[in-house]
C-alpha positions as CSV (number, residue, x, y, z in Angstrom):
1,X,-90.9,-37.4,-87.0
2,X,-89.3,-37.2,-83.6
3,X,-85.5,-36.3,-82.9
4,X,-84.8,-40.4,-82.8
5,X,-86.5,-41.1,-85.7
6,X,-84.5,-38.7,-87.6
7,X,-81.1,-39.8,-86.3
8,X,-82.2,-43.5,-86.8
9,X,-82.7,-42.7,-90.5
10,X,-79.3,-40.7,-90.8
11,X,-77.6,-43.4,-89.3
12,X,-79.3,-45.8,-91.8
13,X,-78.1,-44.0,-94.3
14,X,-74.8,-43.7,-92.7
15,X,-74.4,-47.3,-93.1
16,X,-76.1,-48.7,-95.8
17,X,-75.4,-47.3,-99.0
18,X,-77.8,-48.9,-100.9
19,X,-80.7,-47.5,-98.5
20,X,-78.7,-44.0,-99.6
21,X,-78.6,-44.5,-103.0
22,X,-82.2,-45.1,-102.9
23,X,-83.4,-42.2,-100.9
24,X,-81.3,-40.0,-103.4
25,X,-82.4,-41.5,-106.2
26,X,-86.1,-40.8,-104.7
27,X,-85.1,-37.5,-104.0
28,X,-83.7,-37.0,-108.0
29,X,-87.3,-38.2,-109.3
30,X,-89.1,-35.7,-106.8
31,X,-90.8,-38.5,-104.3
32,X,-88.8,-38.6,-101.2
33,X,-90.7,-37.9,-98.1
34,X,-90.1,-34.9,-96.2
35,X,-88.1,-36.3,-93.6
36,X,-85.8,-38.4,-95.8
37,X,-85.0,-35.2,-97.0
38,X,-84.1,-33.7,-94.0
39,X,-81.9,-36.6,-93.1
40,X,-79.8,-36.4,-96.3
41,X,-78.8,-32.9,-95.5
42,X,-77.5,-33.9,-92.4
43,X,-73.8,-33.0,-91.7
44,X,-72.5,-36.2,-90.3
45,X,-73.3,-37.5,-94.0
46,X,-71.4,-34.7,-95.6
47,X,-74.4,-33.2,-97.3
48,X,-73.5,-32.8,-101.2
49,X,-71.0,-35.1,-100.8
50,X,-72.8,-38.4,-100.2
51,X,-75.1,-37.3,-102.9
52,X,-72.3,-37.0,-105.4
53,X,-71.0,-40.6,-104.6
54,X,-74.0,-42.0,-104.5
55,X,-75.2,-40.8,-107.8
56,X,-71.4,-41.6,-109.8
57,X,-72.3,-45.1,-108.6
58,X,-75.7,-45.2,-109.8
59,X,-74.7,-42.9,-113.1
60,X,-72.6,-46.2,-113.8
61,X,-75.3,-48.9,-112.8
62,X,-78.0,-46.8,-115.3
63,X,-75.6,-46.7,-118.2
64,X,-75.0,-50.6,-117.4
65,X,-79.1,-51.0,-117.8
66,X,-78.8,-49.3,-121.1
67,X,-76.4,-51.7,-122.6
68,X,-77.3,-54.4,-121.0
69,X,-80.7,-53.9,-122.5
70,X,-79.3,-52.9,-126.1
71,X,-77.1,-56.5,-126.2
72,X,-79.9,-58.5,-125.1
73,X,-82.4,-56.8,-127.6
74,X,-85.1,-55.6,-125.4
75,X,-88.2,-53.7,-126.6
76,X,-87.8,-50.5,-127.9
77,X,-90.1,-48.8,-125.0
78,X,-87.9,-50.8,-122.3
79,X,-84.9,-49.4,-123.9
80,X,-86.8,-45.7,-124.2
81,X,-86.9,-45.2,-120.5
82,X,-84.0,-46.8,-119.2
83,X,-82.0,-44.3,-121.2
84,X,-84.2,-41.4,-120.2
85,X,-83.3,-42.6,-116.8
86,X,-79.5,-42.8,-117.3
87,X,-79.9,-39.0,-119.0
88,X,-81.6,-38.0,-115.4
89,X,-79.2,-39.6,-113.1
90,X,-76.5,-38.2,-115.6
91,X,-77.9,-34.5,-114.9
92,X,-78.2,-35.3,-111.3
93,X,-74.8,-36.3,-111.0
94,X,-73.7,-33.2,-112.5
95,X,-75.7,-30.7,-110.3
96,X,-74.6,-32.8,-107.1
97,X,-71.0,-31.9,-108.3
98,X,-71.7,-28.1,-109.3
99,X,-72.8,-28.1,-105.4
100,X,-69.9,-29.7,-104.1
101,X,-67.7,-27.3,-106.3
102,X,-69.8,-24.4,-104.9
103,X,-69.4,-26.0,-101.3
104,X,-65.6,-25.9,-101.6
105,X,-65.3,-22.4,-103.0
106,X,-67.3,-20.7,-100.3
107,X,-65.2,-22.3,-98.0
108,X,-61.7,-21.7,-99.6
109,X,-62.9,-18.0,-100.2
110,X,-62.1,-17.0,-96.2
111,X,-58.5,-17.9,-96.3
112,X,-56.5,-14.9,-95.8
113,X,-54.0,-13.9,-98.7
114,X,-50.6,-12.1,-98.5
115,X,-50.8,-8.5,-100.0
116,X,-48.3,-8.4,-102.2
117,X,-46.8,-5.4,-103.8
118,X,-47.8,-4.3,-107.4
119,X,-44.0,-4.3,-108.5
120,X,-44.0,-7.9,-107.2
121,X,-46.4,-9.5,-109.1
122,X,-45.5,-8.0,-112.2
123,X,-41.8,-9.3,-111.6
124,X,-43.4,-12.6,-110.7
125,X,-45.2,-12.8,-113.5
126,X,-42.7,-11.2,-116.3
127,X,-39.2,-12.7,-115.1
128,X,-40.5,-16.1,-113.3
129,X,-37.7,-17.9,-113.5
130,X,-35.0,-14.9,-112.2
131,X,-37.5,-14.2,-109.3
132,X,-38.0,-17.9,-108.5
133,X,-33.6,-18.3,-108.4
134,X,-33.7,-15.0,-105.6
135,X,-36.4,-16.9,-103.9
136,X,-34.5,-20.2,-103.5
137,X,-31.1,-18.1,-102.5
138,X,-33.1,-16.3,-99.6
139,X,-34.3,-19.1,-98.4
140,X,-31.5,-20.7,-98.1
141,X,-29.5,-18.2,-96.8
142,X,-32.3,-18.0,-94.0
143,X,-31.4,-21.3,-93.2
144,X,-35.1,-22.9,-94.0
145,X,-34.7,-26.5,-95.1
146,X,-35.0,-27.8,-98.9
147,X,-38.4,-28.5,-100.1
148,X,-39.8,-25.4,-98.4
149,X,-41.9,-22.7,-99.7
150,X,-40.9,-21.8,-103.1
151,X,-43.1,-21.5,-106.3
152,X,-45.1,-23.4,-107.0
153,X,-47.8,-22.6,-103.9
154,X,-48.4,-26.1,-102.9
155,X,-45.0,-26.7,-101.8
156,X,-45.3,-24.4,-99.4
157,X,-49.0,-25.6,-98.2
158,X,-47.5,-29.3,-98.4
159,X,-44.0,-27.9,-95.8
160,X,-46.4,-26.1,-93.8
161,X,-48.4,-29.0,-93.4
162,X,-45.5,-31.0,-92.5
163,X,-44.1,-28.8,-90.2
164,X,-47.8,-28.9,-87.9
165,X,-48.3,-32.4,-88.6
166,X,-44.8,-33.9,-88.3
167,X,-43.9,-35.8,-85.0
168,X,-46.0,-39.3,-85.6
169,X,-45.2,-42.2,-87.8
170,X,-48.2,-43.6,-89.6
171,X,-49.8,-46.8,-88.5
172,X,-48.6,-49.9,-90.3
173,X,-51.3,-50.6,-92.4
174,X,-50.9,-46.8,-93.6
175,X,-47.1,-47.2,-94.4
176,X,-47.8,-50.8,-96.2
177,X,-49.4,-48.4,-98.7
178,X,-47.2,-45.8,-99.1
179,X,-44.6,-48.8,-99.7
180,X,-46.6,-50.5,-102.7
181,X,-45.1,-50.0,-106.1
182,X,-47.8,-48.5,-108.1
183,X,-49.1,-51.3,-109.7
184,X,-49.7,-53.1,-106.3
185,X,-51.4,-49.9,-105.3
186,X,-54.2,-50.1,-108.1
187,X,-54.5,-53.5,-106.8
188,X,-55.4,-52.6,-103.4
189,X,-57.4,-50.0,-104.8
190,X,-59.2,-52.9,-107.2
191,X,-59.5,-55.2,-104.0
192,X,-61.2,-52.0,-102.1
193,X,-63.7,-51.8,-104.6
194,X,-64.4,-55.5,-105.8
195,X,-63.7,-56.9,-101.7
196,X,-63.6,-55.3,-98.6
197,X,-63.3,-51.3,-98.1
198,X,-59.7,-50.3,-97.2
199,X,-60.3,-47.7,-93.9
200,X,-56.9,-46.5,-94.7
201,X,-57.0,-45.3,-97.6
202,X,-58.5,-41.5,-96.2
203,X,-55.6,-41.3,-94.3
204,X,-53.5,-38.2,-95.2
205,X,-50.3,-39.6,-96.2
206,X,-52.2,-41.6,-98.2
207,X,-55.1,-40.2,-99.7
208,X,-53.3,-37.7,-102.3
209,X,-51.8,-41.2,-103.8
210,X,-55.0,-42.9,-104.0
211,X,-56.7,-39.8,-105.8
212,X,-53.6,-40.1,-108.6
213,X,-54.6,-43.9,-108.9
214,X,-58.2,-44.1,-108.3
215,X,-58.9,-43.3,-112.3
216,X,-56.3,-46.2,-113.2
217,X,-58.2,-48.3,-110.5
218,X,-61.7,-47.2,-112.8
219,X,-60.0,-47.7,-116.1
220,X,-59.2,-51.1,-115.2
221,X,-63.2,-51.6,-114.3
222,X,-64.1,-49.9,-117.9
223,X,-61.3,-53.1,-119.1
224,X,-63.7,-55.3,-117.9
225,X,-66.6,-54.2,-119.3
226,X,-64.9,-54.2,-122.8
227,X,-64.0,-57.6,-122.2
228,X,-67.8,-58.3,-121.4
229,X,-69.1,-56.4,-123.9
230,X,-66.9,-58.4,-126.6
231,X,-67.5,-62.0,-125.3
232,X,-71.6,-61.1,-125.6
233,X,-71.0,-59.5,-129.3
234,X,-69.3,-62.9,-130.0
235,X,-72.3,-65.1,-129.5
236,X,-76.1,-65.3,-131.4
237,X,-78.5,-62.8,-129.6
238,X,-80.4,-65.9,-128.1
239,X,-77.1,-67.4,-126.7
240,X,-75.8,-64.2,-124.4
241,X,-77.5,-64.6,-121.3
242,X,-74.0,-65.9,-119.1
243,X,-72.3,-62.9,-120.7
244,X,-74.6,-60.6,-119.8
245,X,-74.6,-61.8,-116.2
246,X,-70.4,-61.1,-116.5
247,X,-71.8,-57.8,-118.3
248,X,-73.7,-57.1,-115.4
249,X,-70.9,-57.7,-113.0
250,X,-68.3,-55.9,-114.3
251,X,-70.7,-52.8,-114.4
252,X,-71.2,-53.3,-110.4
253,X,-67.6,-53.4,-109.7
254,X,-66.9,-50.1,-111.7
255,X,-69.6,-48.6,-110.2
256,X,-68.4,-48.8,-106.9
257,X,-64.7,-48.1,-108.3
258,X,-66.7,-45.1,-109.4
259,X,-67.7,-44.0,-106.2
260,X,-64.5,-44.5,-104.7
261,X,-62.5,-42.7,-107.3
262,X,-65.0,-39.4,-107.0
263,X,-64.6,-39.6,-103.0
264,X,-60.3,-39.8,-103.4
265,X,-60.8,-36.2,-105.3
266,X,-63.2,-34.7,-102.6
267,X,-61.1,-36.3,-99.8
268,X,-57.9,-35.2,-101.5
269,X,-59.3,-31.3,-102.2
270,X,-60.2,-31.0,-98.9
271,X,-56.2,-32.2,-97.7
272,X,-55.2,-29.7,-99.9
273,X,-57.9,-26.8,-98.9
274,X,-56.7,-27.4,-95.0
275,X,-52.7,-27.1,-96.2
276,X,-53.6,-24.0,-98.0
277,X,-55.6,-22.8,-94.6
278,X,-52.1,-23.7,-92.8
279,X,-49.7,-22.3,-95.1
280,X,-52.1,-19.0,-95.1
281,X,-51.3,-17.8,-91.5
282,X,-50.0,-17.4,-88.6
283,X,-45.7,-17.6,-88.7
284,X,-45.7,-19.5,-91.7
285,X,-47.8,-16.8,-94.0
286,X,-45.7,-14.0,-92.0
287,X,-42.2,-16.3,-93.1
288,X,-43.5,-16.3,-96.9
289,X,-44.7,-12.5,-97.4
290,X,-40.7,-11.4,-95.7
291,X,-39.1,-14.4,-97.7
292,X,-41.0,-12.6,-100.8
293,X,-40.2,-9.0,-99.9
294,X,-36.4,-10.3,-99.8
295,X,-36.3,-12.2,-102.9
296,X,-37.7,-9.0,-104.6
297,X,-34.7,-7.0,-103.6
298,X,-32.0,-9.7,-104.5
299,X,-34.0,-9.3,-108.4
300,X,-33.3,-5.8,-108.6
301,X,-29.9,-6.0,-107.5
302,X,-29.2,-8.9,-109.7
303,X,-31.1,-7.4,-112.6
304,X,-31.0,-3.9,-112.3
305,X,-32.1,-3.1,-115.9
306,X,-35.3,-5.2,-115.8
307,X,-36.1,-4.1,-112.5
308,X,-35.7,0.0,-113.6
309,X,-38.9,-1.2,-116.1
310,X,-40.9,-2.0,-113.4
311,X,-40.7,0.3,-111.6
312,X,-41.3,3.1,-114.5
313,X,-43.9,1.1,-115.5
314,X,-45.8,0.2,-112.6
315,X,-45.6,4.0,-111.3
316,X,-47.2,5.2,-114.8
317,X,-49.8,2.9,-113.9
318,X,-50.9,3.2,-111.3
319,X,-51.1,7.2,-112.0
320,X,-54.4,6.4,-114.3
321,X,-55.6,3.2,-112.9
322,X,-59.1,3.3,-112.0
323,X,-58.1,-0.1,-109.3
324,X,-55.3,1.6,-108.0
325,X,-56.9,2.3,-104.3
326,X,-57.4,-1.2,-104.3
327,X,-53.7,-2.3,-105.4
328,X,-54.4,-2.9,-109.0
329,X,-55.3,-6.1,-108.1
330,X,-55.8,-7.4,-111.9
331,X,-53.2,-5.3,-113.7
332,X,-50.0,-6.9,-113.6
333,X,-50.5,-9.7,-115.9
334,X,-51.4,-7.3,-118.5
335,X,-48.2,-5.1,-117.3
336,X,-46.0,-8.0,-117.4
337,X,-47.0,-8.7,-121.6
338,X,-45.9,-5.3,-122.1
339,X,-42.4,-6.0,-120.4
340,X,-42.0,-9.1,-122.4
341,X,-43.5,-7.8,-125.5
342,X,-46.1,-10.7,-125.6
343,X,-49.6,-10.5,-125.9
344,X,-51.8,-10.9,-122.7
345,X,-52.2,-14.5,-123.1
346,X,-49.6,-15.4,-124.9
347,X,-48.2,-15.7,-128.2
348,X,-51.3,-17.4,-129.2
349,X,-49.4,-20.4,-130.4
350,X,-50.9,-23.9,-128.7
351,X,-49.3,-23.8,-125.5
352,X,-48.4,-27.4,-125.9
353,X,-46.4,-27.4,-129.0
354,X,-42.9,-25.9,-128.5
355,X,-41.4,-27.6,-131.5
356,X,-41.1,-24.9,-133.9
357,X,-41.9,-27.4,-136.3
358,X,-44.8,-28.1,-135.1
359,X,-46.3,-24.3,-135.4
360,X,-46.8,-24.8,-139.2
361,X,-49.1,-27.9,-139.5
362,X,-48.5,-27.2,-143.7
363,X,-45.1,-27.7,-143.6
364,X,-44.0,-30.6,-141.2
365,X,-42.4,-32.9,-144.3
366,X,-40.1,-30.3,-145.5
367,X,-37.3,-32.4,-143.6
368,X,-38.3,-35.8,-144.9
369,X,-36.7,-37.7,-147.5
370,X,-38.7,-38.7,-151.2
371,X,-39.0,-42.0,-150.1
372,X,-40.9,-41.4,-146.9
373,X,-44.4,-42.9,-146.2
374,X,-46.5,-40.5,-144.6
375,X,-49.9,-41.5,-142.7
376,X,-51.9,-39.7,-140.6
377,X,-53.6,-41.8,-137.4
378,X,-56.6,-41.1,-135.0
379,X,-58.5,-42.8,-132.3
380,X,-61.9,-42.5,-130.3
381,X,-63.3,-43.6,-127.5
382,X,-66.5,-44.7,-125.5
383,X,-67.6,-43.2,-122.4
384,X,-69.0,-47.0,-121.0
385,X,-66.1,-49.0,-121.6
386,X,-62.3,-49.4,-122.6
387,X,-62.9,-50.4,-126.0
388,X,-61.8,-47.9,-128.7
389,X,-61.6,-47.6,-132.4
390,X,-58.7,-46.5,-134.4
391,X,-57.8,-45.6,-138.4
392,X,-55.4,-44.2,-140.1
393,X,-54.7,-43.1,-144.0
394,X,-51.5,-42.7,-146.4
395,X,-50.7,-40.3,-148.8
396,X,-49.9,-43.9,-151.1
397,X,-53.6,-44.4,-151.3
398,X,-53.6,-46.7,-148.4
399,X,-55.8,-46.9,-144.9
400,X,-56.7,-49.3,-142.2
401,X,-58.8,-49.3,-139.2
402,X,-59.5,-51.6,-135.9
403,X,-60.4,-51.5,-132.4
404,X,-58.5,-52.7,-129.0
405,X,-58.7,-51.1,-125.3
406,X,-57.6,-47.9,-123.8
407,X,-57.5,-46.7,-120.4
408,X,-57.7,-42.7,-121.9
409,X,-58.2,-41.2,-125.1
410,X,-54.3,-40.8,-124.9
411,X,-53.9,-44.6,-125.0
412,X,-56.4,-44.8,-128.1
413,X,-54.0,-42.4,-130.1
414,X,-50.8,-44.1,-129.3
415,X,-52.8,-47.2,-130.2
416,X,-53.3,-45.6,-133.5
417,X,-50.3,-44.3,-134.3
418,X,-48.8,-47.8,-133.5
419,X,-51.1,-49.7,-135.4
420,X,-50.7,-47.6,-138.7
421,X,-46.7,-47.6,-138.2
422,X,-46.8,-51.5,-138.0
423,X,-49.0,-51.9,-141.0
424,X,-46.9,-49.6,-143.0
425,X,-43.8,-50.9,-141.7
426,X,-44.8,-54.2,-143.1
427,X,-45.6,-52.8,-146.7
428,X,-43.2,-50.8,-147.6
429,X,-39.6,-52.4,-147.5
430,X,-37.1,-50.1,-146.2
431,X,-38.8,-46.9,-146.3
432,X,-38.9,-44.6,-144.0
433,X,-42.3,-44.2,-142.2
434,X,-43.9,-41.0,-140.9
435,X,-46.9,-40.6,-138.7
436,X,-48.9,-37.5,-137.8
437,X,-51.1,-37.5,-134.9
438,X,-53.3,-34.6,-133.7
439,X,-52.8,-35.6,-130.0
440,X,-49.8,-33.8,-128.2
441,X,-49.5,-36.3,-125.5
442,X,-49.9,-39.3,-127.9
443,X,-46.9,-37.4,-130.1
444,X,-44.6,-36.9,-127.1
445,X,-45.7,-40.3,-125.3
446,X,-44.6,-42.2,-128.8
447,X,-41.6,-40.1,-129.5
448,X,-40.3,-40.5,-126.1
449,X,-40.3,-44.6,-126.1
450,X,-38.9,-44.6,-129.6
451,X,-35.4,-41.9,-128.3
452,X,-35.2,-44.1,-125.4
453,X,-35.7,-47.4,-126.8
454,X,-37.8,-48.4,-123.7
455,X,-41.4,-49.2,-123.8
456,X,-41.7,-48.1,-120.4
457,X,-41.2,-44.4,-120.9
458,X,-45.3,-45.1,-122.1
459,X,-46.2,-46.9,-119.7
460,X,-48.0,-44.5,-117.7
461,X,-50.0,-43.5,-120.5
462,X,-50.5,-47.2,-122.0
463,X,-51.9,-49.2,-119.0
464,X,-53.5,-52.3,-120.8
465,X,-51.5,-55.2,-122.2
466,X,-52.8,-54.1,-125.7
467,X,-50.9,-50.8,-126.0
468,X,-47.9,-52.3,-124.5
469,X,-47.6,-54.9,-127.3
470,X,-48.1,-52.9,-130.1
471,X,-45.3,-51.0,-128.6
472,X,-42.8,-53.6,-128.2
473,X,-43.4,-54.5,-131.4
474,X,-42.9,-50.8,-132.9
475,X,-39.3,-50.2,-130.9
476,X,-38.1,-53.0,-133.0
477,X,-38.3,-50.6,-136.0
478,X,-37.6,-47.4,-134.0
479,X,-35.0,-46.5,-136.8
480,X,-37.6,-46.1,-139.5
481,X,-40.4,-44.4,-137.7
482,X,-40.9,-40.8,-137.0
483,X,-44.1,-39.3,-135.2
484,X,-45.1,-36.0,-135.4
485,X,-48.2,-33.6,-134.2
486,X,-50.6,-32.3,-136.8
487,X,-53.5,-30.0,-135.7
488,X,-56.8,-31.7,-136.0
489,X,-59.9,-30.9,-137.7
490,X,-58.9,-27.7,-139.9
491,X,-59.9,-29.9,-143.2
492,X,-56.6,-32.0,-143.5
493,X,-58.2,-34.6,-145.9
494,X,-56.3,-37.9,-144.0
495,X,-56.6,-36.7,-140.8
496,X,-60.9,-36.8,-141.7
497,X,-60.4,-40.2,-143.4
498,X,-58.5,-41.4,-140.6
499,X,-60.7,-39.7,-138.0
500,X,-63.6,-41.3,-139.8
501,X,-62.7,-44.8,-139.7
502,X,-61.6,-44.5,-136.4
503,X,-65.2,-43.8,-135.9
504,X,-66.4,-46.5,-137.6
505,X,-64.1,-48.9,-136.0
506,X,-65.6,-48.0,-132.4
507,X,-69.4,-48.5,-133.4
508,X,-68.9,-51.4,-134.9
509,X,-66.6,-53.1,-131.8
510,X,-69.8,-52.0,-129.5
511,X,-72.0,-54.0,-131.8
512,X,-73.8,-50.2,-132.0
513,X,-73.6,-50.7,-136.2
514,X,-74.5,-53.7,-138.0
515,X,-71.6,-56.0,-140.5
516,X,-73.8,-54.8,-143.6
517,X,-73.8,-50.6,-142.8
518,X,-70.2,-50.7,-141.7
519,X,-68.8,-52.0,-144.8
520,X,-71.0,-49.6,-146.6
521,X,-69.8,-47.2,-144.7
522,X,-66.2,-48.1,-144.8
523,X,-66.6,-47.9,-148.8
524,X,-67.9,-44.5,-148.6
525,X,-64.9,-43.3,-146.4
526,X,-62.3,-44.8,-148.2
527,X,-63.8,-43.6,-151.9
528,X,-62.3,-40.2,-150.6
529,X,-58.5,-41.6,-150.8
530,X,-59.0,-42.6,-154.9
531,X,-59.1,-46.0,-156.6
532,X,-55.8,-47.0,-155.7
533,X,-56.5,-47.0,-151.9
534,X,-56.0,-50.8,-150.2
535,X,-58.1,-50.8,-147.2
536,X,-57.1,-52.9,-144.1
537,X,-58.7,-54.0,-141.4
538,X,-58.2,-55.7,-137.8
539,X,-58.1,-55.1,-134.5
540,X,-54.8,-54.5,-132.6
C-alpha cells in the first residue's frame, strides 16, 4: 500500500465511523488486512482510543441483537451466536480499555513529584484536618487568592490551570453550555447523540461537565429501551414487529450515547492529566513544596505535643528502616496508625456507615417502639435497560414485589424502600413503619428527603418520573417512616426473601421468566415467611 493509500484509509476512518467500527470489529474476529491494521494505529485517530469508542458503541448494538432476537423468538442457533458475539465484543471492549488505562498511566508516570519530608507525610496523613487549617493560614498570609492550592490535589491542578489558561472568554456557543441548568444540559447531551454532534462539547470549560452528565445522558437511553422492551412484552409474539423496530431504535441511540459518554471520561482524564502536568512544575510546584514546608512549621508550633510524636517516631524509624535511603517512601501511613492508635486501614468498620447504630446490624430496633412495622427492602437491576425489580418482606408475615425504572442500582433501592413503605403505610393504621435497606446511598438518599421534607434532596439520585412519584407520595407520611441500613447478605432471613423477589420481579418484567415459573417461584420464596405471609404484587 503506498503512503496515499494509507492516509486515504486513515482519513476514511477519521470520518466515517461506521467504516471504523467495521474495520475494528474485523480486526476483533482476526480478519482485517494488514494495512487496515496499520491505519487504525495511527495517531491522528488516537490509537486505543477510537477502538474503545467504537467497540462501547457496538458492545451496545450486539447486546441489542440479543434481545431483539430473544423477544421476537428466533431460532435457538440464531440466538447461540449472536450472544457468543455480544460475549466477544464484550471482551474486546474490555481489553481496548485495559489499553487505554495502560496508555494513560505510562504517560502520567513522568510527571515530576515534590519530595516531601518523612515528618510531613506522616503529619498529613495522622492530623489532616490540623495540617490542612496551617495550610489555608499560610496561604493566605502569602497573599495567594481563595480557591488555590490546598488539599485536595486537584484544586491546586484546577488554580494552576487557571492561572496559564486565564485571559480568554470562551466562545458563545461554549458559555450557552456552561449556562444550562443541568437538566437542559442532559438535553443537549441527548440532542448530541440522537441529532447532530455538539463540536463544543471537548472544549475545556466544558468537557469536565459533560463527563458528570454523559452517564445521566446514557441512563435516559437505557429509559428508552425499558420502555421498548415493555410495549413488545405487552403484545402476542406474532404481533411485536413495530415494537421491535422502536426496540431497535432506542438501542442505536444509546449506542451512540454510549460512545459519547466513554469519550467525555477519556477527554476529561486527559484535562485533568495536563492540569496535574501544570500544577507539577515549574513556579507553581516550587510555590506548593515552600507553602507545604511552611504549613508544617505553623503545625508544630500550634500543636507542639503531636508534633514532639513525630518526630520521635519518625527518627526511630527511620534508624531500622530498610527504605530509609530512599525516604521511606511507603512508611508513613503505617506510622501515622500508630500515632492515632488505629489500625493501618482503619478501624475496619464500613467506611460508609458513621452512625454508630448502624455498626451493629443485630441491634438497629432497640430504639423502636412495640408497635413498629419493620420490613426489609431490596432492588436489582439489568445491565440492558432501566427496568428493575424490587421486593421487600415484614417481620408481620407480609411481602410484596414489582418492577419500574432506574437510572442506577441506587434508584432501584430507593424505589424499594419506597414501594414497601407505601404498601405498609396503607396496612397498618397508625403504626409506625421501619425500613432496612442494605444500600448506604439508598439509606442516606431516603433519610435525607424525609428530614427535609423536599423530594428534591433525591433527585440527583432518582432521575426518572417513577422514583420521583413514589417519593412524593412517601413525604406525605414522613412522620411515620424511618429508614435504616442493614448489611446485606450475612443470612438476615428478609433481607434474602426480599432480595429474592426482587429478583424475581426483574426476570419476569424482561419477559426472561414465563407467568407459570414465576408464580411458582414466587410461592417457594414466600413459603420461607410462614402461613400467615400476604403476598403483594405490582409494579411502582
Amino acid at each position: 500500500m503506498t503512503i496515499t493509500e494509507h492516509a486515504a484509509l486513515v482519513r476514511r476512518f477519521a470520518e466515517d465511523f461506521t467504516a471504523l467500527q467495521e474495520a475494528v470489529l474485523a480486526r476483533m474476529n482476526g480478519i482485517c488486512p494488514e494495512e487496515t491494521v496499520a491505519a487504525l494505529e495511527h495517531a491522528s485517530l488516537a490509537g486505543p482510543i477510537a477502538l474503545a469508542l467504537a467497540l462501547a458503541h457496538a458492545d451496545v448494538l450486539a447486546r441489542g441483537d440479543v434481545r431483539r432476537a430473544e423477544l421476537s423468538g428466533r431460532p435457538a442457533e440464531r440466538l447461540r451466536r449472536l450472544r457468543e458475539h455480544a460475549r466477544k465484543v464484550r471482551r474486546a471492549r474490555s481489553r481496548a480499555d485495559a489499553v487505554c488505562k495502560e496508555q494513560r498511566a505510562r504517560r502520567t508516570a513522568g510527571l515530576s513529584r515534590p519530595v516531601e519530608t518523612l515528618e510531613l507525610r506522616v503529619v498529613r496523613a495522622a492530623y489532616p484536618q490540623a495540617y490542612a487549617t496551617a495550610l489555608r493560614e499560610e496561604l493566605r498570609d502569602r497573599g495567594v487568592p481563595e480557591g488555590t492550592p490546598r488539599v485536595p490535589e486537584s484544586d491546586l491542578a484546577q488554580w494552576a490551570w487557571d492561572r496559564q489558561s486565564a485571559g480568554g472568554e470562551p466562545p458563545a456557543p461554549v458559555r450557552a453550555l456552561l449556562d444550562h441548568s443541568d437538566d437542559a444540559f442532559v438535553q443537549a447531551l441527548l440532542r448530541d447523540a440522537r441529532e447532530e454532534e455538539n463540536p463544543h462539547l471537548p472544549h475545556d470549560v466544558v468537557v469536565g461537565r459533560w463527563n458528570r452528565h454523559a452517564r445521566s445522558a446514557l441512563a435516559w437511553g437505557r429509559y428508552a429501551i425499558a420502555r421498548a422492551e415493555r410495549d413488545a412484552l405487552a403484545r402476542p409474539l406474532t404481533a411485536r414487529h413495530a415494537q421491535l423496530d422502536a426496540l431497535d431504535d432506542a438501542y442505536q441511540d444509546t449506542a451512540v450515547l454510549a460512545a459519547r459518554a466513554r469519550e467525555a471520561r477519556l477527554r476529561a482524564a486527559d484535562l485533568h492529566d495536563r492540569m496535574r502536568a501544570c500544577a507539577a512544575a515549574g513556579p507553581v510546584a516550587e510555590l506548593v513544596a515552600r507553602c507545604r514546608a511552611a504549613a508544617l512549621v505553623r503545625f508544630a508550633a500550634t500543636e507542639p505535643e503531636a508534633w514532639h510524636g513525630v518526630r520521635e517516631l519518625t527518627a526511630g524509624h527511620r534508624a531500622g528502616c530498610a527504605e530509609r535511603a530512599g525516604g521511606c517512601p511507603h512508611c508513613h501511613h503505617a506510622l501515622a496508625a500508630a500515632l492515632t492508635g488505629t489500625g493501618e486501614d482503619g478501624d475496619g468498620e464500613d467506611p460508609a456507615v458513621t452512625d454508630p447504630a448502624d455498626r451493629d446490624r443485630y441491634a438497629l430496633l432497640d430504639d423502636l417502639p412495640d408497635t413498629a412495622v419493620v420490613a426489609v427492602a431490596d432492588a436489582a437491576v439489568g445491565d440492558e435497560s432501566a427496568l428493575c425489580g424490587h421486593g421487600w418482606a415484614a417481620e408481620d408475615g407480609t411481602a410484596g414485589h414489582g418492577d419500574s425504572m432506574a437510572s442506577s442500582s441506587g434508584e432501584a433501592e430507593v424505589i424499594g424502600i419506597c414501594a414497601a413503605a407505601l404498601s405498609l403505610l396503607e396496612r397498618h393504621g397508625e403504626a409506625p413503619v421501619v425500613v432496612l435497606c442494605d444500600s448506604v446511598q439508598a439509606v442516606k438518599v431516603t433519610n435525607a428527603a424525609l428530614e427535609r421534607a423536599d423530594p428534591a434532596a433525591a433527585h440527583r439520585t432518582l432521575l426518572f418520573p417513577e422514583g420521583r412519584d413514589l417519593m412524593d407520595r412517601l413525604l406525605r407520611h414522613r412522620d411515620r417512616v424511618r429508614v435504616r441500613w442493614l448489611k446485606g447478605h450475612v443470612g438476615h432471613d428478609l433481607n434474602e426473601t426480599a432480595d429474592a423477589l426482587a429478583g424475581l420481579s426483574l426476570r419476569r418484567a424482561t419477559g426472561r421468566v414465563s407467568p407459570l415459573a414465576a408464580r411458582k417461584e414466587e410461592t417457594r420464596i414466600l413459603r420461607s415467611l410462614g402461613p400467615g405471609n400476604r403476598p403483594s404484587s405490582a409494579a411502582a
